[in-house]
C-alpha positions in Angstrom: 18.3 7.2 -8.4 14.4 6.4 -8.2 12.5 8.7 -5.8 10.0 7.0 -4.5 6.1 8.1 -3.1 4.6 5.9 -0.6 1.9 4.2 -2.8 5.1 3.1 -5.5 6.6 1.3 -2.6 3.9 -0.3 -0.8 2.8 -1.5 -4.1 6.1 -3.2 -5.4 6.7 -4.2 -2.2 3.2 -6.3 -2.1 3.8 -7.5 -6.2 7.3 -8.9 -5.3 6.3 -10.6 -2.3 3.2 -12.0 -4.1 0.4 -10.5 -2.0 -3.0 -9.6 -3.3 -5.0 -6.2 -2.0 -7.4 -8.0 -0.4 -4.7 -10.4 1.8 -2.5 -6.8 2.8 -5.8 -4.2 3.8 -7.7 -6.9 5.4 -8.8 -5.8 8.5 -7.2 -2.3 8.2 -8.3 -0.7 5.4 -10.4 -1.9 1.8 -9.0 -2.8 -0.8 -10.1 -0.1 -2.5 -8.6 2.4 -0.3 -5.4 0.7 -0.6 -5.5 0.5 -4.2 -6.1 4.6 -4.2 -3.0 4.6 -1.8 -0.9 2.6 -4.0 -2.1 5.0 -7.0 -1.2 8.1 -4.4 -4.8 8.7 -4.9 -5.3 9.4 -1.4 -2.9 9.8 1.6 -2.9 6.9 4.3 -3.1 7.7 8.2 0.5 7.3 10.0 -0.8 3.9 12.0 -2.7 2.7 8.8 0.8 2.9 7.0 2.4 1.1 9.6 0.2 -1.6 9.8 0.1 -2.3 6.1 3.9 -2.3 6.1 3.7 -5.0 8.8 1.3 -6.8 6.8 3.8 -6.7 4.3 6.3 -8.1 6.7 8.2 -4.9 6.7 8.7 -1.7 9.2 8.1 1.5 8.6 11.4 2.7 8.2 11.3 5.2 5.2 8.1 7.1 5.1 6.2 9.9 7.5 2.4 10.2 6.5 0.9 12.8 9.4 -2.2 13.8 8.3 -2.8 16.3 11.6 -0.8 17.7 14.6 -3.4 15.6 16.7 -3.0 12.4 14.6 0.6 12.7 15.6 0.1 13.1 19.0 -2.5 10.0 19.0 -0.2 8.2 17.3 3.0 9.0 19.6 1.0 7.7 22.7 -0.2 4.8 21.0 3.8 3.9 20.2 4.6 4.0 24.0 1.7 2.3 25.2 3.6 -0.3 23.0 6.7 -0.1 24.6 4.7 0.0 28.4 3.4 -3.6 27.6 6.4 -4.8 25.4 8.1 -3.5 29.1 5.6 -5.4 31.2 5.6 -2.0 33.2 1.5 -2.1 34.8 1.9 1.1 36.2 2.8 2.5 32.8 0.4 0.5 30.9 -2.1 2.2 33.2 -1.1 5.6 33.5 -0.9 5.5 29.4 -4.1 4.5 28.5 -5.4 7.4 30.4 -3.8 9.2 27.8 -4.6 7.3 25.0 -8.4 7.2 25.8 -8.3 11.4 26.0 -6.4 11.7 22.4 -8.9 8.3 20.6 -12.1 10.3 21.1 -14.0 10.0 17.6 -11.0 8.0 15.7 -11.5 4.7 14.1 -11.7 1.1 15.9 -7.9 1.0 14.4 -6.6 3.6 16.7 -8.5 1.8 19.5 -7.1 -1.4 19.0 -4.3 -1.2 21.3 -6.2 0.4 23.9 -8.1 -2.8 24.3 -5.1 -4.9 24.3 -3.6 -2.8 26.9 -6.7 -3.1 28.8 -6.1 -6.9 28.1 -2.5 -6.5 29.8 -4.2 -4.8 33.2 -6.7 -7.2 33.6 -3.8 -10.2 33.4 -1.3 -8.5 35.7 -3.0 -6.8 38.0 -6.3 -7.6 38.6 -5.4 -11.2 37.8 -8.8 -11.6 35.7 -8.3 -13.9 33.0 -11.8 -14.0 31.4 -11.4 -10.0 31.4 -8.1 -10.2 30.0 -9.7 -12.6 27.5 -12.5 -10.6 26.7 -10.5 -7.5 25.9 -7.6 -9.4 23.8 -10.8 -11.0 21.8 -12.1 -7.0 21.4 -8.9 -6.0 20.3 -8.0 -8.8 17.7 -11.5 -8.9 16.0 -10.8 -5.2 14.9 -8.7 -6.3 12.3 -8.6 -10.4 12.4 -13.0 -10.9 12.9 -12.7 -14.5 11.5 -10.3 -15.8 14.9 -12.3 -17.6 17.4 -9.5 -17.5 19.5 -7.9 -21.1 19.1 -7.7 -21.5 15.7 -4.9 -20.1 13.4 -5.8 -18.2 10.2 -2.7 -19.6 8.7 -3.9 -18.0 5.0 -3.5 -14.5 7.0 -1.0 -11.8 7.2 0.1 -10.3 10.7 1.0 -7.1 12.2 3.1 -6.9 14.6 0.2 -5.9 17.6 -1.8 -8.5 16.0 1.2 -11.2 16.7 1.5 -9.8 20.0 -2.2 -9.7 21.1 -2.4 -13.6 19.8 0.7 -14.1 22.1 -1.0 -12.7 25.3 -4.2 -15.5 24.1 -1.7 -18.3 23.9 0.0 -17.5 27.6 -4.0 -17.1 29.2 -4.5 -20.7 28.0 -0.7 -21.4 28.7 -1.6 -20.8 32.4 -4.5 -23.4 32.5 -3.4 -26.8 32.7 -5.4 -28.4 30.3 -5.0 -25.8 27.6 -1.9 -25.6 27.4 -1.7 -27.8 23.6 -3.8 -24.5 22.5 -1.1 -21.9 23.6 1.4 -24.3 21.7 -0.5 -23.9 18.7 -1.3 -20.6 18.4 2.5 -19.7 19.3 3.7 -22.2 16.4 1.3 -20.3 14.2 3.4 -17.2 15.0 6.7 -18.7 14.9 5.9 -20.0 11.2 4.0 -16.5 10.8 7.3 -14.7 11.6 9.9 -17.2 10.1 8.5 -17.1 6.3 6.4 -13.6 6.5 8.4 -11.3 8.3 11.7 -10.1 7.0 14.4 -9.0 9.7 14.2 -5.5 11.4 14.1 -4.6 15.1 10.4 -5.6 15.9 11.3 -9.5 14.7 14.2 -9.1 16.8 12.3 -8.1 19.4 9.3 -10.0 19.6 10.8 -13.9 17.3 12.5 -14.8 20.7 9.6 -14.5 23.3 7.4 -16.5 20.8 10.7 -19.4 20.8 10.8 -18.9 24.7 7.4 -19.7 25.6 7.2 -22.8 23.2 10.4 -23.9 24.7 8.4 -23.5 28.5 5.2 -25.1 27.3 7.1 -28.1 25.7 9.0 -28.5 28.6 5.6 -28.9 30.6 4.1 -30.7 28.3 7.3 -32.7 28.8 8.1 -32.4 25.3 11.7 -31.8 25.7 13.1 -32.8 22.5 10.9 -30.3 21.2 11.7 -27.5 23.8 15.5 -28.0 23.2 14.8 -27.4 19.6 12.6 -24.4 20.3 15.3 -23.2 23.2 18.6 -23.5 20.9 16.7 -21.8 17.9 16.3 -18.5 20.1 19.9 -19.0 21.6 20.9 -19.2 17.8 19.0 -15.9 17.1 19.6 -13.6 20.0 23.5 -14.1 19.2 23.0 -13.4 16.0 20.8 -10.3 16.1 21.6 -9.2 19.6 18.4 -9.5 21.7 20.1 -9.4 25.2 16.5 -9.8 26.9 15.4 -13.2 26.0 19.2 -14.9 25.8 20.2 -15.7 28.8 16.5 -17.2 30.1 16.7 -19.1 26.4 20.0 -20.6 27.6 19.0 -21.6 30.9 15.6 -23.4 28.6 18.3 -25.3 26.5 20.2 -26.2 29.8 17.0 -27.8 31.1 16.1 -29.7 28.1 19.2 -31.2 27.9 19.3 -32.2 31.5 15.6 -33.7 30.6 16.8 -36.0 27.4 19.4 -36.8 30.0 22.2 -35.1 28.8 23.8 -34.5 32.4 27.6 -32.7 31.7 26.0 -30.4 28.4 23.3 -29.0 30.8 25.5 -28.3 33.0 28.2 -26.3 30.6 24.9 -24.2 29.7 23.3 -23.6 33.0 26.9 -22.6 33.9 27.1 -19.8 30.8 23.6 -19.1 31.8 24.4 -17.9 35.4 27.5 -16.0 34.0 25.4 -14.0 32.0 22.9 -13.1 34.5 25.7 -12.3 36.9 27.6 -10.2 33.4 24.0 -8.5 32.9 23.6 -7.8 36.7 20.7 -9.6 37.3 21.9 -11.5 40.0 18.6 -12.2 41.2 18.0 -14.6 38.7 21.2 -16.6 39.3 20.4 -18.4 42.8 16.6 -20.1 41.2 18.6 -21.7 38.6 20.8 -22.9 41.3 18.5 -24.0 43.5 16.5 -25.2 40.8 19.7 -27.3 38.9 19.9 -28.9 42.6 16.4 -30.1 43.8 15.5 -31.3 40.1 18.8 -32.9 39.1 21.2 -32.9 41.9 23.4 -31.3 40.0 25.8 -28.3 41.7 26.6 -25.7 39.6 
């Protein structure tokens, strides 16, 4: 059996997916440093790792590269400020980057990176201040992605997985104004494509593949798109059953129920708006049943 150092693997791993130096350390390391990686020249932060696996369209999975007991500690608050925002959870989100902010003093932009996006988070949530919220996403994405001006995709570019999110959070801020929303739609089709050809299956893609498919499904429906929406809608129904992603299912069901109602397709919206409130009621979130009730009746007076 091969044994395998770190540099081996992220360097066949780039060859057989057909990626230069350059495309993989933009933004995260350069080149040069990744090419002394790859020669196990010199030994890569735990975060720079991960984010050069993402870039790869990979996690993590295999390899540990602490270069300090502090680094690991950094590093372990930066992983559930993550999970605070993946959670929504403000109060979290807030508490955490309390942390985050004592354990970053003196590291690189890198480690700071999510700390702004968090920031981002706050500012949209709670405070409800959208040019805030912008201001920090922008912060946070030019730390590894300077070229995006914010609306248009740098389709020639590889994505972690904060990067994906961070762009995500952009697209809903312009989702929310009514005249922007053809911008969120394209920045979210950018990540759908982004995730669909790049990124090969592991629990972040399972994660993070159906909110993209979600919010296109909303914003076609606004745009009243609904063709599109039901396309959008039954690919995430298609892939939550097939990789489990409980979260997003049932509210990507009830999507597909109203796109079909939309084209006009009265007794199939129903059959799904029907599975859709048995779901919420299986998963115990009941208080998501009566809306779609209420909902099903004042838009197509249709009981359910």
């Amino acid at each position: 059996m091969a044994v395998y150092v770190v540099g081996d693997f992220l360097r066949e791993t780039r060859l057989r997916r057909g990626y230069t130096q350059e495309e993989v350390s933009y933004g995260i390391c350069t080149p040069a440093s990744l090419s002394r990686i790859e020669n196990g020249a010199q030994k890569p932060g735990r975060l720079i790792l991960e984010k050069l696996f993402e870039r790869l369209g990979t996690e993590n999975n295999l390899f540990n590269s602490f270069v300090s007991r502090e680094e690991m500690e950094l590093y372990s608050a930066i992983q559930e400020l993550v999970r605070n925002i993946t959670d929504d959870d403000v109060a979290k989100i807030e508490k955490q980057i309390e942390v985050v902010e004592k354990l970053a003093v003196n590291t690189t932009e890198l480690e700071h990176q999510c700390l702004y996006f968090a920031k981002g988070e706050l500012a949209r949530q709670k405070e409800k201040d959208d040019k805030k919220a912008m201001e920090m996403y922008m912060k946070a994405i030019h730390i590894t992605l300077p070229d995006f001006d914010g609306k248009n995709p740098l389709r020639n570019n590889l994505l972690t997985f904060d990067e994906i999110m961070i762009i995500n959070s952009i697209a809903i801020l312009y989702a929310n104004r009514e005249n922007d929303i053809m911008n969120a739609i394209e920045l979210d089709m950018w990540l759908k494509v982004h995730m669909e050809n790049k990124i090969m299956d592991g629990k972040m893609k399972t994660a993070k593949y159906p909110m993209i498919l979600y919010n296109l499904s909303n914003w076609f429906g606004n745009k009243e798109f609904h063709v599109e929406a039901l396309k959008m809608a039954e690919l995430g129904v298609d892939f939550c059953i097939q990789y489990g992603n409980l979260a997003f299912f049932p509210i990507l069901v009830v999507n597909k129920g109203v796109a079909l109602a939309e084209i006009g397709k009265i007794e199939d919206a129903r059959k799904c708006l029907h599975q859709a409130i048995a779901i919420f009621e299986a998963m115990k979130q009941v208080d998501h049943v009566q809306p779609v009730i209420d909902w099903c009746k004042i838009h197509y007076k249709m009981d359910i």
